[in-house]
N, C-alpha and C positions, 0 to 999 in steps of 0.2 A: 791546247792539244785536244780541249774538249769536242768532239763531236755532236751537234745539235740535232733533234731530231722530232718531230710533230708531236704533240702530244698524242696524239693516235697511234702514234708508234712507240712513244712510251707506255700508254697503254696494252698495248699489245707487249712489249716486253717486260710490264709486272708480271703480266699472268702467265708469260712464261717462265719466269724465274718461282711463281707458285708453284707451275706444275713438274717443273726442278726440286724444289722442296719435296713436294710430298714423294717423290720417286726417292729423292735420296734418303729420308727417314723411314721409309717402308723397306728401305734395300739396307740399312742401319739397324733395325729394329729397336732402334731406340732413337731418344733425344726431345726436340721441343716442338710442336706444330704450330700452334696458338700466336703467340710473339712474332714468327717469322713471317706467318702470311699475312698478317695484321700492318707488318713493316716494309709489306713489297715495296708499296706505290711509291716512299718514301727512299729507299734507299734506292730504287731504280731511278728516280728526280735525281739522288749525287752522283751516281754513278756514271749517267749517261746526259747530263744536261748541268748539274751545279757545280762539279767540285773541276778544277784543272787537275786531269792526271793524264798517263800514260803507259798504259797500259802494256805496252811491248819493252817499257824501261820504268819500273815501278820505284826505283831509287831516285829517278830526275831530281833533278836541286830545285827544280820549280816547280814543284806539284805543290798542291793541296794535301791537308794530311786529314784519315777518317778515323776513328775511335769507337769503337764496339765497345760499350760500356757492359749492357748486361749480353753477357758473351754467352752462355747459352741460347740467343735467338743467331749463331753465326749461319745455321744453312741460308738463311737470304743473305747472308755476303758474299757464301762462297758460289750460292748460283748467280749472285750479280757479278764478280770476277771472271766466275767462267765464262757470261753471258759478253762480259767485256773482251774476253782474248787474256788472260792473266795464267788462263792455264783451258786446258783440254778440258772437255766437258766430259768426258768420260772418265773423268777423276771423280766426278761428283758422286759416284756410287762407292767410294773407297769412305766415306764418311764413316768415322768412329771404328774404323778397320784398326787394325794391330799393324803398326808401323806406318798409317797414312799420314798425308800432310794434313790433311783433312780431320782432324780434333772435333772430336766435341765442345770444345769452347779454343776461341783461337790462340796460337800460338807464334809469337810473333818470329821465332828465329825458323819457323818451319815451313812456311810459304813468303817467299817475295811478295806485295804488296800487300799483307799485314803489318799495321804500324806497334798496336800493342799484343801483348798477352791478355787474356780476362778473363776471369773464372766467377773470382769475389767479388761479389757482388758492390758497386761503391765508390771503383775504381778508374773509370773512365774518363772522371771530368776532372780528376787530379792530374791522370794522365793529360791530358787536353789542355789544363791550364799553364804546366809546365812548358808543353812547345808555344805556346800564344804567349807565353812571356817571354820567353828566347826567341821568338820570330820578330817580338816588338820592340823587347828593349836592348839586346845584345846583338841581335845579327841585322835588324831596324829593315824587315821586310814587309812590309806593309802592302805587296800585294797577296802576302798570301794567306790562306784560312784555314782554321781548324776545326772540323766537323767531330761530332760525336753526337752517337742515341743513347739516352740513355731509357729503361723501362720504367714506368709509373712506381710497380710496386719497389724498385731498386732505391726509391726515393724515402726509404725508410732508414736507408743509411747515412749512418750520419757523418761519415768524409764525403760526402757530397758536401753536405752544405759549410763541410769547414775551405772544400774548391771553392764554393759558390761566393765565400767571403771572399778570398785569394783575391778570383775572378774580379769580382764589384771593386774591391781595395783598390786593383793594378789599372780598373780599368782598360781591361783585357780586349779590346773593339776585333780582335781577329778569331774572337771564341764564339763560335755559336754551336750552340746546344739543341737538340731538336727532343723533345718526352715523348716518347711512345705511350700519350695516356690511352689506354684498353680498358681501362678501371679492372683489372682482373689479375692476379696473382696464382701462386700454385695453391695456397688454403684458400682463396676465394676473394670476394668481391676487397677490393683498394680501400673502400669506403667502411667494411666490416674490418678487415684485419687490420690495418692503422689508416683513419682519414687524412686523406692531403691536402683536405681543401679547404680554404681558399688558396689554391696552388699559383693562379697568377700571383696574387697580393704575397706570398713568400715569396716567391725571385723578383718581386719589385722590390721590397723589405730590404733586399740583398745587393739594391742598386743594378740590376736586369731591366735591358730593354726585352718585352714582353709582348710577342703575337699568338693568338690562339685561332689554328686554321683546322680544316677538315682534310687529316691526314689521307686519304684516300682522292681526293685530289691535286692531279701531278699541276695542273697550271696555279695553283693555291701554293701548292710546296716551294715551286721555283720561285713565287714571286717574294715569298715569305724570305725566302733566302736572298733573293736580291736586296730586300729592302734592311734585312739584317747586316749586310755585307754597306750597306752606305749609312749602317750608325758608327760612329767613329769618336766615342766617348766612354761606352762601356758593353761591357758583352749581355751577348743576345740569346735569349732562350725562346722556343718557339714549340707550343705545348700543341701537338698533335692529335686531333681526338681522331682513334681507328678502332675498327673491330677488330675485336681476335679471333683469329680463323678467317677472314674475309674471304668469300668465294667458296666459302664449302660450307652450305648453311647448317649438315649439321653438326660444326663444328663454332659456327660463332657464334660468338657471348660467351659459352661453356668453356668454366676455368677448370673443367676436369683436361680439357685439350690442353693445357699451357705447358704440363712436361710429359705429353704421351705423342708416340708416333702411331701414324694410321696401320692393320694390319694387309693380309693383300688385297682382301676383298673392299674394305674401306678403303683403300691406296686407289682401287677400281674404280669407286663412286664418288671419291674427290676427284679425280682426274675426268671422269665423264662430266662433273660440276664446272669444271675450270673450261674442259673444250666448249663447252657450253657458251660459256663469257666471251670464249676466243669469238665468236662466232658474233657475237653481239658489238663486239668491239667494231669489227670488220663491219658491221652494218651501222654502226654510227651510231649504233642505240644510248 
């Protein structure tokens, strides 16, 4: 069901779902900026070129399933939905509204294609490993894949890594995992508030097949995912390096942007940042 589409035009549609973000947290006045546009290029790769879904029937028996671990970065899901057809893009401004589908972190019974709820931090890859063992070993669907991001500094919890055992134990081949590592957190640098590294050598420890690409590019993402999708012995993590804030320079690296939204005028000078890129994109730069 997946529809394919250039990398030029995947291109072109991260930076749209950027300039979706900062509209929607500016029209919010709250939430996260940092995490979400750091995650475009990567959730715009599943949405529009990795995962089988379908969009105008988000329940299909045959989809792909995705997992928003650290669920405060959700505006890049809900602008990759909208951008998909999942719902009207003029919902995108109901974010963190009183009564919207549209949560501050998502909520699974409240929007058709949300597969989990997420708030707590932790929880993503617990959820992920439970459908990858009932897709493998009870209902023995082995075309189909379970996606989940989870964030660098999320990896400080530790039901992560008691999934991540699960995971390696059951030999979970339909789990793959993508790290949003930013190295940045809401106190600050990954590496100051608890270091993760050597982060490959823990999820190989863990029995993980292990690729480390340059999240911000979509032909690297895809192929990352293809070549995880033809391991068939144990699940697969694939640690992302991205910038936080990508595209609005002065918001990346700086982990004071991780849980602040832009104000109007800042809303103004990210969005003239982004048309910017549109513009570069279109010339092939």
């Amino acid at each position: 069901m997946t529809q394919h589409y250039t990398l030029a035009q995947l291109d072109a549609k991260a930076n749209t779902i950027r300039k979706d973000i900062i509209s929607m947290l500016e029209a919010a006045g709250s939430g996260h900026s940092a995490g979400p546009l750091g995650m475009a290029d990567i959730v715009t790769a599943l949405y529009f070129d990795i995962m089988n879904i379908d969009p105008k029937h988000p329940d299909w028996e045959e989809r792909d399933y995705f997992f928003l671990s650290n669920g405060h970065t959700v505006p890049v899901q809900y602008a990759a939905m909208a951008e998909a057809g999942y719902f009207n893009k003029a919902e995108l401004k109901t974010l963190r509204k009183l009564g919207s589908r549209l949560q501050g972190h998502p909520e699974r019974t409240k929007l058709p294609g949300l597969e989990n709820t997420s708030g707590p931090l932790g929880s993503g890859l617990s959820q992920a490993s439970g459908v990858a063992y009932a897709l493998q070993y009870m209902d023995k669907q082995p075309h189909r894949f379970v996606y989940t991001i989870m964030g660098d500094g999320e990896l400080n919890e530790g039901n992560i890594w008691e999934a991540a055992m699960f995971a390696g134990k059951y030999k979970l081949s339909q789990l793959i995992g993508f790290v949003d590592r930013n190295n940045i957190q809401i106190d600050g640098s990954t590496e100051d508030v608890m270091p993760l590294e050597d982060l490959r050598g823990k999820w190989e420890s863990f029995g993980w097949h292990v690729q480390e690409i340059d999240g911000h590019n979509i032909e690297s993402i895809i192929d990352a995912a293809s070549m995880a999708r033809a391991i068939t012995n144990k699940p697969s993590v694939i640690i992302a390096h991205t910038i936080p804030g990508k595209g609005v320079d002065f918001m990346e690296y700086d982990y004071h942007w991780h849980g602040a939204p832009p104000n109007h005028e800042q809303a103004k000078e990210a969005l003239k940042k982004l048309r910017t890129l549109d513009g570069k994109i279109k010339a092939g730069e």
